[in-house]
N, C-alpha and C positions, 0 to 999 in steps of 0.2 A: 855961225851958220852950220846945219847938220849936212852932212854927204850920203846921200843915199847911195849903197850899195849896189852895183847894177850887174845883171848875171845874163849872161848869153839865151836866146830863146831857148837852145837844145838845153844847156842846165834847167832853164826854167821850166820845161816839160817834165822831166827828169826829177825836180821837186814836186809836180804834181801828181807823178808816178807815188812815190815816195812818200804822199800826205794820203795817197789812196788806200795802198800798200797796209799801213798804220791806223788806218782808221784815224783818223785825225781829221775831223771835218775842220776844224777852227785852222790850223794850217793850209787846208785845203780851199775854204773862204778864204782866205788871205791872197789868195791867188788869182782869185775870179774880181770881175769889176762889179760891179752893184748891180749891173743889167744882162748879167752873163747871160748865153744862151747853152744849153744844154741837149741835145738828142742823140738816147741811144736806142739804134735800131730802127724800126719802125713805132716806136713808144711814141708819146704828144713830145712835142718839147717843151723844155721846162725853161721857162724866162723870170730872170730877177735872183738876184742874191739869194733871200731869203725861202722863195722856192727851190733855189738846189740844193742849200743846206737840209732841206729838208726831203730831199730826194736822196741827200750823200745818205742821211741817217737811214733811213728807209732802205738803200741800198744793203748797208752795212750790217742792219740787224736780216738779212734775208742770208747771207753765207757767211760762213765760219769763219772762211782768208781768202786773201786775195793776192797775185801778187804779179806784179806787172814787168813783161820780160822785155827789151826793146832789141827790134832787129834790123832796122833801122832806120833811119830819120834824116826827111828832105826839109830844106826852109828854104821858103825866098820870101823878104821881107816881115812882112805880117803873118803868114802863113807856115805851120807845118806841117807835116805829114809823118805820122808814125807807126810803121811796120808791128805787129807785137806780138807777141804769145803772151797768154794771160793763162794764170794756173789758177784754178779754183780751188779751193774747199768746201764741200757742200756742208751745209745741218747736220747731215746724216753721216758726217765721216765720210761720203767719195769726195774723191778726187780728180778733176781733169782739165787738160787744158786745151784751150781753145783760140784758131787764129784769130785777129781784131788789126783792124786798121782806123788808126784816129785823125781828124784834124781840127786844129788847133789855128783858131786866130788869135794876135795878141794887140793890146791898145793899152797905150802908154805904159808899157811892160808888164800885162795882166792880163790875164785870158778871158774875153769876150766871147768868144763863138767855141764848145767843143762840141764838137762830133761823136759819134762812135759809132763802125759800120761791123756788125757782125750779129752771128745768132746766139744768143747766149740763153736759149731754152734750155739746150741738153744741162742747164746749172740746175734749174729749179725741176727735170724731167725723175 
């Protein structure tokens, strides 16, 4: 019989910081459930596995780096909430960072619902 490893919500955000962080979409899928939900901003939302892997990519080929600061973070039950500064790097060599507030639902220890409320024009401005 195999034991699956089980990691606290706030580590398990923390890994998804961290597969963002790296570009690592396949780490990143790993994370989400097959029917994830995804919106950030006022963007559509993007539903289903294979849609967001293909938003992650799409993401990733748009800025240089990324890299995700946490300031801090609430949970009650299925739910987090994540405080953050996010530092960009643009195409172009700038640099800036920008405040971001995330949440995060989780099912059956996988993230199903993420959020992300912030304006992240001045990346691509």
């Amino acid at each position: 019989m195999s034991q699956q490893i089980s990691v606290s919500p706030e580590e398990q955000v923390r890994e998804v910081f961290a597969a963002l962080d790296a570009k690592d979409v396949p780490a990143l899928a790993a994370l989400m459930t097959d029917d994830v939900r995804l919106r950030l901003g006022n963007l559509d939302v993007v539903e289903g596995k294979s849609a967001f892997v293909e938003a992650s990519h799409a993401f990733n080929k748009s800025v240089a780096g990324v890299r995700h600061n946490v300031i801090n973070l609430w949970s009650d039950r299925d739910a987090l909430i994540v405080e953050l500064e996010v530092d960009y790097t643009r195409l172009d060599g700038g640099e800036l960072t920008l405040p971001c507030c995330n949440l995060f639902r989780l099912r059956d220890g996988l993230v199903s619902d993420y959020r992300v409320y912030m304006d992240i024009t001045p990346v691509y401005a």
